[in-house]
C-alpha positions, 0 to 999 in steps of 0.5 A: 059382326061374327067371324069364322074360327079356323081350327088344326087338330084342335088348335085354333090357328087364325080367325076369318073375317067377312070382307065387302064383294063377297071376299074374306080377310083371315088372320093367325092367332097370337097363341099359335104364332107364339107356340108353334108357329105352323103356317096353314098355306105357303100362301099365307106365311106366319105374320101378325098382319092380317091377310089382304082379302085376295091372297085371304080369299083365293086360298079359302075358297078353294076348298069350296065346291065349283059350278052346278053344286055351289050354285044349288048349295047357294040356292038352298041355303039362300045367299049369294054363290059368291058370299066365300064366307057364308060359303064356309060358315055352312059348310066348313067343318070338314075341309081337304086338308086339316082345317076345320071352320066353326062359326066363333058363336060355337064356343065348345068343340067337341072331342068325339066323333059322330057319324049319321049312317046315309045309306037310305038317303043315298039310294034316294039321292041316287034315284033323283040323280038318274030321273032328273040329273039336270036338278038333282046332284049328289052333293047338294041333295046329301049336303045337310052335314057342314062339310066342302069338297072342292072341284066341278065334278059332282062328288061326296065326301063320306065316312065309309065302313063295312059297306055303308056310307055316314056324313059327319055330325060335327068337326070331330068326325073327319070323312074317310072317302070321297064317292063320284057317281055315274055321270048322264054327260059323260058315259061311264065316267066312273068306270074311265077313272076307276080304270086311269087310277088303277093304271096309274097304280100299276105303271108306279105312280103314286095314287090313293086306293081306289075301286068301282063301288055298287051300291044298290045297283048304281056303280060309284067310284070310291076313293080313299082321302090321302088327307085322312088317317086311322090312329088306334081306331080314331080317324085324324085329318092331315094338311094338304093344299093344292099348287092354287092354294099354295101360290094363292091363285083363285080357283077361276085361275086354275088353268095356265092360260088363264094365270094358272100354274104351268109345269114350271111353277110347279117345279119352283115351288117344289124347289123352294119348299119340298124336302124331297130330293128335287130330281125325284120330284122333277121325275114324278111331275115328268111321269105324270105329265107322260101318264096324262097324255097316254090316257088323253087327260086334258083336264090336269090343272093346278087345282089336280097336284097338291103338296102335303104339310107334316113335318116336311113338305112332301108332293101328294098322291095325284089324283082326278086322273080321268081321260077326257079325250074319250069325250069328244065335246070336251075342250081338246086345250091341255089345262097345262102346256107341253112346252108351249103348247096347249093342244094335246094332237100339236104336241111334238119334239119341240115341246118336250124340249122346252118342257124339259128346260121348264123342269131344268132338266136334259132333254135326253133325260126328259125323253128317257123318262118318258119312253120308260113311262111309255113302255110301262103302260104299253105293257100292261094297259091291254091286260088291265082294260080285260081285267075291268072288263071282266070284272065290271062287264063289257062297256064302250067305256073300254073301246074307247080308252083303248082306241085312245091310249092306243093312238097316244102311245104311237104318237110318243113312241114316234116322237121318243124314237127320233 
């Protein structure tokens, strides 16, 4: 039976085996733990022992993609949704992070990037999405490169330059972007993250460069990988994964109320293993958590914060920053609770409380933290919802993420004020 070779900046580091149920079983090389001895996932910790197919599984497939686009890459491929290893074996040559996953019958891994420029195929691709959106996705109809992107959301990952899109021809060609089209579920989804993300920018979150895109008449979000880097013209991977990956919890498990991390996990896990200065870290996770209320982001689950692997373990970029309170069908359950509390309109006093004892902090200091988040967005959201709307053009989009941070920003400032 064949196996997968998984490779870091060219270096094997391990091979993944197929296991019964769909499941997979992954092993280090002995040639990596014996010269450098770097672990791909905190889940998986350098040991001559191959993995068990659970801890094996949850961290590989959650570089996979989820719902709709995994059942349409399952079909037009012709094997099981649930089959992790042929999953990777079709698609897993550019990954989020630096693996890179070649069947072991690939003998020779090229040094040279390659790229096909999709321009056409994404107009075409585009078109079917608006006639039929119920068929077409824009990953599965683009998806003849061997490359993942995981999330439920319907999104690309692309080579991006001077205006025009490229896949990858093989695992020396790293992508550079990651696209989201416009939604028929969700209005002008793409403009409300275009708009979060800029926000966030302006309030000093962390956040990749991002932009509302038109290309060819339809508006994309674009996005720039954090995971990827230019080194004289060549584009190079970093490692990353995400607080599911790293605690090795499968991405069905995401949500806290279905075994997913909490805000507490997430402040253990910063604590055993990243560099930084804790309390920065506890700050930044306090911002965020303030930020994703005021936009009504209902929606920030483990698989939304990663840590990235150098030669330190540092908090990455947040992302997927997107309010789902404007979209009245979504679930009104926060994918991580405020202190106990898992509704976004019962969330109190007394949850801050207990979500400050979760980040081992004062609650005077977690209340400090986020009036001061609360008072940088009260500031400039209005002027930075007029300036994409001039720039972009009027929507309801922009009514909409207005009534709602407006309410949200009351709401935090009665409770900060008490």
């Amino acid at each position: 039976m064949s196996n997968l070779k998984v490779y870091w900046d060219q270096q094997i580091v391990g091979t993944i085996s197929r296991h019964p149920k769909g499941k997979i079983t992954f092993q280090y090389a002995a040639e990596l733990l014996k010269n450098s001895g770097r672990q791909i996932s905190l889940s998986l910790p350098c040991q001559e022992e191959r993995f068990s197919p659970g801890v094996s599984t949850a961290f590989f497939e959650n570089l996979l993609p989820e719902s709709d686009a995994r059942t349409i890459l399952a079909f037009n491929r012709r094997f099981d949704k649930k089959d992790t290893f042929a999953f990777l074996e079709n698609f897993g040559e550019d990954c989020a992070g630096a693996l890179s996953i070649i069947p072991e019958s690939e003998d020779i891994l090229p040094h040279s990037s390659e790229y096909r420029c999709i321009d056409v195929e994404l107009q075409n691709a585009l078109q079917a999405i608006e006639s039929d959106p119920g068929k077409h996705k824009l990953y599965p109809e683009l998806a003849n490169a061997r490359l993942s992107i995981a999330g439920a959301q319907d999104k690309l990952p692309v080579y991006f330059e001077k205006g025009s899109f490229y896949l990858p021809e093989n695992s020396a060609s790293p992508t550079t972007h990651i696209i989201k089209p416009a939604s028929p579920y969700f209005h002008d989804i793409q403009r409300n993250e275009a708009f979060c993300m800029d926000l966030a920018r302006q309030v000093g979150l962390s956040v990749p460069h991002s932009e509302l895109y038109t290309f060819a008449g339809y508006e994309l979000f674009l996005i720039e990988r954090y995971d990827r880097f230019h080194s004289e013209n060549i584009v190079k991977r970093v490692h990353q994964e995400d607080f599911c990956q790293a605690m090795g919890i499968p991405f069905h498990r995401k949500y806290q109320e279905q075994g997913g991390p909490g805000f507490l996990h997430c402040r253990e896990l910063a604590e055993e293993h990243l560099s930084a200065d804790i309390s920065v870290v506890k700050q930044k996770l306090t911002s965020v958590m303030t930020f994703n209320f005021l936009i009504g982001n209902n929606d920030a689950h483990g698989k939304n914060f990663s840590i990235i692997h150098k030669d330190t373990i540092t908090l990455a970029p947040f992302y997927d920053l997107v309010s789902t309170q404007v979209y009245p069908n979504l679930d009104r359950k926060l994918a991580m609770a405020i202190g106990n509390t898992y509704r976004h309109d019962r969330v109190n006093q007394s949850a801050f409380v207990k979500f400050s004892k979760d980040m081992k902090l004062r609650p005077e200091k977690v209340f400090e933290m986020i009036a001061q988040t609360t008072q940088k967005v009260e500031k400039i959201y209005e002027e930075v919802l007029s300036i994409h709307e001039q720039q972009y053009g009027e929507a309801v989009i922009y009514a909409d993420l207005h009534t709602v941070l407006r309410t949200n920003l009351a709401r935090l400032q009665e409770m900060t004020s008490k």
